[in-house]
C-alpha positions in Angstrom: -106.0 -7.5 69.5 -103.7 -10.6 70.9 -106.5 -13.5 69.7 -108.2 -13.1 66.4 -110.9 -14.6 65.0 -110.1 -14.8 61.5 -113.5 -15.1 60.0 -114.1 -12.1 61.7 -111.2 -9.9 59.9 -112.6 -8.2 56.2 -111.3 -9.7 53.7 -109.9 -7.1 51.0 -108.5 -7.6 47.1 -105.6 -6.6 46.2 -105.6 -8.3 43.0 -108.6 -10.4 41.1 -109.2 -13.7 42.6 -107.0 -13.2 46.1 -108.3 -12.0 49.2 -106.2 -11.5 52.0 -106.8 -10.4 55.8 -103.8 -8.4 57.3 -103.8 -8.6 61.4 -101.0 -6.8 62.4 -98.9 -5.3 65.8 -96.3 -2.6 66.3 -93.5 -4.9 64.2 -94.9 -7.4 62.8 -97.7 -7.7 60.2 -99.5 -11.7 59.1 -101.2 -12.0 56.0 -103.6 -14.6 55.6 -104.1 -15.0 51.7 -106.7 -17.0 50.0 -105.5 -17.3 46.0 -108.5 -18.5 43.4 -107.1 -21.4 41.0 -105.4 -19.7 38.0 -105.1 -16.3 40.5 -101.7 -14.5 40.2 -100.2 -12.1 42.4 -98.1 -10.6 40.1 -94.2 -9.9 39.8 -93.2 -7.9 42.5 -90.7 -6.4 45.4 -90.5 -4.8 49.0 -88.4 -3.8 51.5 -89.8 -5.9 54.1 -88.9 -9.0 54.9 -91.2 -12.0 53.9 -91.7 -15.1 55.4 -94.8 -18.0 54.8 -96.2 -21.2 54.9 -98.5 -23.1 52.2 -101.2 -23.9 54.5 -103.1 -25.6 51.4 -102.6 -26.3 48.2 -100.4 -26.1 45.2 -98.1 -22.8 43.7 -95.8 -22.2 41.0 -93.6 -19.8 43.3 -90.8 -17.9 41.3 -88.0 -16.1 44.3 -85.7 -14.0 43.0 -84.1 -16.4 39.2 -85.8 -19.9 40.7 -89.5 -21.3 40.0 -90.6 -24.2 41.7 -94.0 -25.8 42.6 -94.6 -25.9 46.4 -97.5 -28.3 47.8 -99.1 -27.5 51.3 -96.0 -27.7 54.3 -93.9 -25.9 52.5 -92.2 -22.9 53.8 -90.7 -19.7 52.4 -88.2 -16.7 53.7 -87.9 -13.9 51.3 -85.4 -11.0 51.6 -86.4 -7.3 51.2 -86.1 -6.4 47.9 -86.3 -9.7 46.3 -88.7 -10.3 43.3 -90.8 -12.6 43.9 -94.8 -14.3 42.1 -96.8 -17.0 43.0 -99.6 -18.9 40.5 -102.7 -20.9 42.8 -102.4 -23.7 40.4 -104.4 -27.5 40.3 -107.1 -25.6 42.4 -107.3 -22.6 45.3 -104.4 -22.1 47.4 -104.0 -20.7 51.5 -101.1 -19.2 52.4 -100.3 -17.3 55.5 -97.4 -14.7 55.4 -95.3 -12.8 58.0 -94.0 -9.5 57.3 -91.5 -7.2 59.4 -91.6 -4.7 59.6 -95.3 -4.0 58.9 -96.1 -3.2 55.5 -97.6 0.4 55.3 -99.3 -0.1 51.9 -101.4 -3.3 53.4 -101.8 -1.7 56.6 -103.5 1.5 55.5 -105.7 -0.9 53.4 -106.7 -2.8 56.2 -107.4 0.2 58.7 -110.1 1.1 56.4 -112.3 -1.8 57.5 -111.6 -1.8 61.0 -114.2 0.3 63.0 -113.4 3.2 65.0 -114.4 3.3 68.7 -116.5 6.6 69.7 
């Protein structure tokens, strides 16, 4: 799947108000994450490496002990392990992530939309 039509991936929720669409290769995993105004993705950590871009709008981000609000441009690299939270706040937010190595969890999610060949 080297080009992708992103319309054309299913969208699937892993939390209320976020949808996310999770093309991925052998290494390397993107996530492109649509976040409702007010949406949270909650408090969490992994052990793969994050990195992103705010394609649109506005976040209270919280990495590791530091909060900030981030507007569209701004760019993120998260270590493994690091807790980490973003709010969509002043209105809906895009965000597209990278993850290496490919995260299982969103992975096995994501295989459950795409359609076998007979």
């Amino acid at each position: 799947m080297p080009f992708i039509d992103i319309d054309q991936v299913q969208a699937i929720e892993p939390v209320p108000g976020c949808r996310m669409r999770t093309p991925y290769g052998e290494n390397i995993m993107l996530s492109y994450l649509e976040i409702d105004e007010g949406a949270v993705i909650p408090l969490h950590d992994h052990p793969h490496e994050q990195a992103g871009m705010l394609l649109k709008g506005k976040l209270e981000f919280t990495l590791g002990d530091e909060t900030r609000i981030v507007e569209a441009g701004a760019m993120f690299i998260i270590p493994p392990n690091v807790p980490h939270t973003v709010t969509a706040i002043d209105g809906p937010a895009v965000i597209l992530d990278v993850f290496s190595p490919v995260r299982e969890d969103y992975a096995e999610m994501y295989n459950k939309y795409i359609p076998t060949k007979s």
